[in-house]
Each structure stands twice: as C-alpha cells, then as structure tokens.
SENULO-335699 format. One record per residue: chain; z, x negated, y negated of N, C-alpha, C, CB in turn. Coordinates in steps of 0.2 Angstrom, whole numbers, plus 5000, padded with zeros to 4 digits. Atoms other than C-alpha are relative to their C-alpha. Glycine has a CB too. Example, Ala and Ser with C-alpha at 12.3 -4.5 7.8 and 13.67 -1.06 7.14 Angstrom:
[rec "A"; [5000; 4996; 5006]; [5039; 4938; 5022]; [5000; 4996; 4994]; [5006; 5005; 5000]]
[rec "A"; [4999; 5004; 5006]; [5036; 4932; 5005]; [5003; 5004; 4995]; [4993; 4998; 4998]]
This chain:
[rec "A"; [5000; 4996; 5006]; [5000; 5000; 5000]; [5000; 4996; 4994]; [5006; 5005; 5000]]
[rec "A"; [4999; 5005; 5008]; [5005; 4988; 4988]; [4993; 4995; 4999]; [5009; 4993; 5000]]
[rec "A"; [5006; 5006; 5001]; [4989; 4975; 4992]; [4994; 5006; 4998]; [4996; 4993; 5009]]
[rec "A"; [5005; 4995; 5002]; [4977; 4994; 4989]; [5001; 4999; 4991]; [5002; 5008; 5004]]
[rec "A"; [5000; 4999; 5007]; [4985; 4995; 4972]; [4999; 4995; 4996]; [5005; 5002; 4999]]
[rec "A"; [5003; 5006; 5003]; [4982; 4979; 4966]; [4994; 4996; 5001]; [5004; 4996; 5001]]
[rec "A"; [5008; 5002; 4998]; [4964; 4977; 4974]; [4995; 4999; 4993]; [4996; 5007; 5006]]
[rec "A"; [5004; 5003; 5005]; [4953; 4967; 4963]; [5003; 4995; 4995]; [4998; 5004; 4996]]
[rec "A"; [4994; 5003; 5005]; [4968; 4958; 4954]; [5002; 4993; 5003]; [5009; 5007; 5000]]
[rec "A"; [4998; 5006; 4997]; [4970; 4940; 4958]; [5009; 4998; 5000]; [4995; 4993; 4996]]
[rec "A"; [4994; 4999; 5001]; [4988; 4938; 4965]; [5003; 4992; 4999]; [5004; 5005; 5006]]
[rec "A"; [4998; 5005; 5005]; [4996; 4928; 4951]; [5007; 5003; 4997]; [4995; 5000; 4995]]
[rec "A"; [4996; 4995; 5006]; [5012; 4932; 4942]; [5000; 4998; 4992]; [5008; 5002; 5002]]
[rec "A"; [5000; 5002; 5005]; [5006; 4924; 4927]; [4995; 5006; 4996]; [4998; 4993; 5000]]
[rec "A"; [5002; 4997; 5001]; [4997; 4940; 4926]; [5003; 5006; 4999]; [4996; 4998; 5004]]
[rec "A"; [4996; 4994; 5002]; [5008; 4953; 4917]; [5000; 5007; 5003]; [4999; 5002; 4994]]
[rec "A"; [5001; 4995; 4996]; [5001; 4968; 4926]; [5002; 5000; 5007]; [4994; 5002; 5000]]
[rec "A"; [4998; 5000; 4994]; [5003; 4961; 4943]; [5008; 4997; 5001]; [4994; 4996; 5004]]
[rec "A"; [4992; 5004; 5000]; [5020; 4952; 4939]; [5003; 5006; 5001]; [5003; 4996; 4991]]
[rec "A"; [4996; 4995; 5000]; [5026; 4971; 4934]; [4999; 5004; 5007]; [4998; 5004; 4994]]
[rec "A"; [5001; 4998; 4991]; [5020; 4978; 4952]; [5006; 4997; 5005]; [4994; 4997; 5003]]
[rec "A"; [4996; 5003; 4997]; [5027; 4964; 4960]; [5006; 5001; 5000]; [4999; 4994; 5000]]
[rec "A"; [4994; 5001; 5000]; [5042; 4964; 4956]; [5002; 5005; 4998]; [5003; 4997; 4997]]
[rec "A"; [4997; 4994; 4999]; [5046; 4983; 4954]; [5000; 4999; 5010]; [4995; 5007; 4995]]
[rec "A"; [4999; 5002; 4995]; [5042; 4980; 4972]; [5006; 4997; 5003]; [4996; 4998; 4999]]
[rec "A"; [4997; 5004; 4996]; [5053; 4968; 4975]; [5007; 5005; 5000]; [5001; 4991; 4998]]
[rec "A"; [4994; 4995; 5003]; [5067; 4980; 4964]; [5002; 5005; 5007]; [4997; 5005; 4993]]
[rec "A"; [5001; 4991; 4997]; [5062; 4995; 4976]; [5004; 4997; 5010]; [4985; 5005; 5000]]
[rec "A"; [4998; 5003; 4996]; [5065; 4981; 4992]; [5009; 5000; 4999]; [4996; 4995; 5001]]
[rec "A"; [4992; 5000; 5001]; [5081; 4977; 4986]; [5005; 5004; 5000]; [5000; 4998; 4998]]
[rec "A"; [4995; 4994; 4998]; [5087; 4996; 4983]; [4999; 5004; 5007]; [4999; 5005; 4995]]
[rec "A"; [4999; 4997; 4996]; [5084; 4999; 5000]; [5005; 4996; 5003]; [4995; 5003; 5004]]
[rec "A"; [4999; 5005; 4995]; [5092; 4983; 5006]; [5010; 5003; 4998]; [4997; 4988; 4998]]
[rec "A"; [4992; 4996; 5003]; [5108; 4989; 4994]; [5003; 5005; 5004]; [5001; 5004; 4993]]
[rec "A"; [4998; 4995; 4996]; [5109; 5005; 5004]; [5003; 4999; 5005]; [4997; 5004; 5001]]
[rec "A"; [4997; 5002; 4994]; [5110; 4996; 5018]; [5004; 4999; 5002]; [4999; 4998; 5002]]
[rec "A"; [4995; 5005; 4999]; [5122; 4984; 5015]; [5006; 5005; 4997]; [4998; 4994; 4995]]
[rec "A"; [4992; 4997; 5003]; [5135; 4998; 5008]; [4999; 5005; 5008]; [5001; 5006; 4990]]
[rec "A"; [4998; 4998; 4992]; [5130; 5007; 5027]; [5002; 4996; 5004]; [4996; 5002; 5004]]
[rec "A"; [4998; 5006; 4996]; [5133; 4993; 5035]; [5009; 5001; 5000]; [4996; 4993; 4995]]
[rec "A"; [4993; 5000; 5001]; [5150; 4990; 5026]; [5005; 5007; 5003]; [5000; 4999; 4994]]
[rec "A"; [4999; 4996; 4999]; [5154; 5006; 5029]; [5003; 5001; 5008]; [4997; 5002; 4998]]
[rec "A"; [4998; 4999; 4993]; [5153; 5008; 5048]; [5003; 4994; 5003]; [4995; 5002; 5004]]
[rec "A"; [4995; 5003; 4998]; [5161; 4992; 5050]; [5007; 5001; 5000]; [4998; 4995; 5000]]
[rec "A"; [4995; 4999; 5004]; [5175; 4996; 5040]; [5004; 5006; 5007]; [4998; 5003; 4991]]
[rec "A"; [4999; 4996; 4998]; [5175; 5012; 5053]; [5002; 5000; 5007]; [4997; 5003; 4998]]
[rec "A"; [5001; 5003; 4991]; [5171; 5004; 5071]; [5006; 4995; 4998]; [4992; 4994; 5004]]
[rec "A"; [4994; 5004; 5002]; [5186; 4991; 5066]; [5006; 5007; 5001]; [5000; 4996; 4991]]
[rec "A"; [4996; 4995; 5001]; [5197; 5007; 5063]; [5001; 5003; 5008]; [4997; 5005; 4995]]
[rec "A"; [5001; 4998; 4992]; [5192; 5014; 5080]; [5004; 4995; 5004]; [4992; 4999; 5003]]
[rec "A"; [4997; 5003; 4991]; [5194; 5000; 5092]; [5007; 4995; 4998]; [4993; 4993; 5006]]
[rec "A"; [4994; 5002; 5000]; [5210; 4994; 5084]; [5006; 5005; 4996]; [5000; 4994; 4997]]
[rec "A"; [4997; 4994; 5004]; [5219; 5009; 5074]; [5000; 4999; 4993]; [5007; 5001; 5001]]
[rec "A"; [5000; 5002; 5009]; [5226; 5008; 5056]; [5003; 4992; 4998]; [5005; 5006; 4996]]
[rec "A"; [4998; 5005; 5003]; [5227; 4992; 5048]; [5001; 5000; 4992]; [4996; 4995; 5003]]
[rec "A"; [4999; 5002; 5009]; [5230; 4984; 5029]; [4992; 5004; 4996]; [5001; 4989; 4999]]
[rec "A"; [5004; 4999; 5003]; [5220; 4993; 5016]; [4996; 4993; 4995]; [5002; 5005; 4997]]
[rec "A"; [5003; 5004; 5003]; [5216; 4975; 5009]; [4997; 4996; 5004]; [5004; 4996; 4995]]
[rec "A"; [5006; 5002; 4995]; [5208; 4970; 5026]; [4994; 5002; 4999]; [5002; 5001; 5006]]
[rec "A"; [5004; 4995; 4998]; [5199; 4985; 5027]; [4994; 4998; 4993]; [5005; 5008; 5001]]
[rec "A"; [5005; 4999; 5007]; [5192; 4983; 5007]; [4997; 4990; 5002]; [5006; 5002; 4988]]
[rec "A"; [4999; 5006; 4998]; [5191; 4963; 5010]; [4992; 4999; 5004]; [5007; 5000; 5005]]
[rec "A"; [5003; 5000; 4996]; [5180; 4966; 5024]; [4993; 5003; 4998]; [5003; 5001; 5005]]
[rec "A"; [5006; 4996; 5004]; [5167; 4979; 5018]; [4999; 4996; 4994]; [5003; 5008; 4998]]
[rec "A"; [5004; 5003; 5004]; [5165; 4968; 5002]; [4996; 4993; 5004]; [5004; 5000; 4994]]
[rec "A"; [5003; 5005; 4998]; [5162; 4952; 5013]; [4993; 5002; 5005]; [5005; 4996; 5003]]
[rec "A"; [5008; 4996; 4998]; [5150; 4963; 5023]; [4994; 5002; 4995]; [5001; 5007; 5003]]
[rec "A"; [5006; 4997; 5005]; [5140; 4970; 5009]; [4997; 4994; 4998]; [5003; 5006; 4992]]
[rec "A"; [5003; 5007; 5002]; [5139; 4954; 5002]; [4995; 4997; 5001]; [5002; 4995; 5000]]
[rec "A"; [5005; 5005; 4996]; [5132; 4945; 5016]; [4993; 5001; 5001]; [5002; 4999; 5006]]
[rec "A"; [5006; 4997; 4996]; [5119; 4958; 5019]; [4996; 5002; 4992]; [5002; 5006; 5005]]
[rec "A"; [5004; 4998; 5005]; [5114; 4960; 5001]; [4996; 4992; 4997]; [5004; 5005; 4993]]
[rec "A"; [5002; 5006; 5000]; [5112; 4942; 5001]; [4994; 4999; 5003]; [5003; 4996; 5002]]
[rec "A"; [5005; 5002; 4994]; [5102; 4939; 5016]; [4993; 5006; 4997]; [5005; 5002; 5009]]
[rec "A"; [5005; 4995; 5002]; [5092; 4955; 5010]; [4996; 4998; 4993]; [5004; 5008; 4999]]
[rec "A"; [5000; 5005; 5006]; [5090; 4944; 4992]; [4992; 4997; 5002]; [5009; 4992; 5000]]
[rec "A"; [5002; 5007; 4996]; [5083; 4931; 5000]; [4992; 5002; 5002]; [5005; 4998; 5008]]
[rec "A"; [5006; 4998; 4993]; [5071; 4940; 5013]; [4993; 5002; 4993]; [5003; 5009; 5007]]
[rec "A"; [5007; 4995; 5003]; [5063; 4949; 4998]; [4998; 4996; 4995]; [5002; 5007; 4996]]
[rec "A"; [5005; 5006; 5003]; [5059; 4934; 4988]; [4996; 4996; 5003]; [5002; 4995; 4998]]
[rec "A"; [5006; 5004; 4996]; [5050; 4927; 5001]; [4996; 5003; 5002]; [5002; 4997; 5006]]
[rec "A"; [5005; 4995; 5000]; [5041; 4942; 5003]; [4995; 5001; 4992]; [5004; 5009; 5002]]
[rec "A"; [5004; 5001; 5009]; [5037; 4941; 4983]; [4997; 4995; 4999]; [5004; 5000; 4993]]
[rec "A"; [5005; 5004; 5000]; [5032; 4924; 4985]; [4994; 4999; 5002]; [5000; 4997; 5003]]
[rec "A"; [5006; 5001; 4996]; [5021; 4924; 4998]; [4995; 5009; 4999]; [5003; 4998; 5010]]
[rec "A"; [5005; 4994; 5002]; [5013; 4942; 4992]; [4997; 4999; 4993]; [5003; 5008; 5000]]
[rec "A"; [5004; 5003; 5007]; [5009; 4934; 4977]; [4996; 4993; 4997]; [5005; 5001; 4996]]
[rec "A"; [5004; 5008; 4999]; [5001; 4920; 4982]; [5002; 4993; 4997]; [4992; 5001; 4997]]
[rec "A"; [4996; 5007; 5001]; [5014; 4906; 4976]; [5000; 4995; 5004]; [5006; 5000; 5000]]
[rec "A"; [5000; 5004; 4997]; [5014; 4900; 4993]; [4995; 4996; 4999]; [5000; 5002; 5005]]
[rec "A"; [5006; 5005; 5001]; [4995; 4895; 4992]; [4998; 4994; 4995]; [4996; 5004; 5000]]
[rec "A"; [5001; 5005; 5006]; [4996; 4889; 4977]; [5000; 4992; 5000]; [5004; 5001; 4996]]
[rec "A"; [4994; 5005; 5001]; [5010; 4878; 4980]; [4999; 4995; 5007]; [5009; 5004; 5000]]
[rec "A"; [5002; 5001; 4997]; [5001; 4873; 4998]; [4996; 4994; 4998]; [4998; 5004; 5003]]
[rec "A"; [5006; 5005; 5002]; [4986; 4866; 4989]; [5003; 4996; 4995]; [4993; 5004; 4997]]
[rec "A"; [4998; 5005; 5004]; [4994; 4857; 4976]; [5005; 4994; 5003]; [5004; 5004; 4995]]
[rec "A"; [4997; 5007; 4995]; [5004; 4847; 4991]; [4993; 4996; 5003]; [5004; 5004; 5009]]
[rec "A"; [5005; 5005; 4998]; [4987; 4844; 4999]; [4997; 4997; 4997]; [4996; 5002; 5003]]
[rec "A"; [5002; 5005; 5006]; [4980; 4839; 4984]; [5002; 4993; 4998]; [5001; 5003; 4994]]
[rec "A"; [4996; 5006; 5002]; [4995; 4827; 4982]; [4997; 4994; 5006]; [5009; 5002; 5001]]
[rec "A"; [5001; 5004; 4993]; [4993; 4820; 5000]; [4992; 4997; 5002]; [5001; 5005; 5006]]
[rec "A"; [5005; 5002; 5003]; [4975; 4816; 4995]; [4997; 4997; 4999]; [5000; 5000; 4997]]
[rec "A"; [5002; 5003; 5002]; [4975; 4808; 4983]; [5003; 4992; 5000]; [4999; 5004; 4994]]
C-alpha cells in the first residue's frame, strides 16, 4: 500500500512529500506497536497474578512499565529499520561503501 502511494516518487527523504508519508507511516507503526506494548503489559501483570496470587502493587506497576518499555523499544527500533530500508537509505548507504571500497 504504502510503495502504490508513492509510485513514481524516487524514495528519498530529502524529498518533503515522501519524507511526510514515510514517516506518518512509521508514526501509524509505532501506534500499533504502543497498543501492544500496554497489551502486553497488561496480561503479564495478570498471568503473574494467576499463577502466584496477590503480590506488592510496586512489583506489579514495576513490571508492566519494564514490559511496555522493552516492547516499545524493540517496536522503536524494528520500525526504523523498516523506514530505512523503505526509503531507500539502505541503498544509498550500500553504494557509497562500494564506491569507497573502489576506489
């Protein structure tokens, strides 16, 4: 969907139109990765509750934030490397090695 809507557009982000795509994109990745990462927290917070009973409410918040964290990190991450490489940085930044290695 997203390479249909930018067809004809050389992917650059020095290129304001495609920059603003791209990276609503990456926005729209990342508010799902957020959702996740507070489901996430969530049902661990709840499977902990289960197979051990009640424990300390500063484990329980503790844990759920070190969960969300990790996963809005890792969700961070993934989706820059999806904005890179859909925007053709990788290649760029390919040829400008082989060019090095060259010359």
């Amino acid at each position: 969907m997203f390479q249909a809507q930018l067809e004809g557009m050389k992917p650059d982000l020095d290129n304001p139109d495609y920059a603003r795509r791209a990276w609503s994109r990456y926005r729209r990745i990342f508010g799902i990765v957020a959702v996740v990462a507070v489901l996430s927290a969530i049902v661990a917070v709840v499977a902990l509750y289960v197979a051990i009973g009640e424990f300390q409410l500063h484990a329980s918040i503790a844990m759920a934030i070190g969960i969300g964290l990790s996963v809005l990190l890792g969700g961070a991450l993934m989706g820059l490397i999806f904005l890179s490489s859909g925007t053709g940085h990788d290649e760029r930044s390919r040829d400008a090695t082989d060019r090095d290695r060259q010359s």
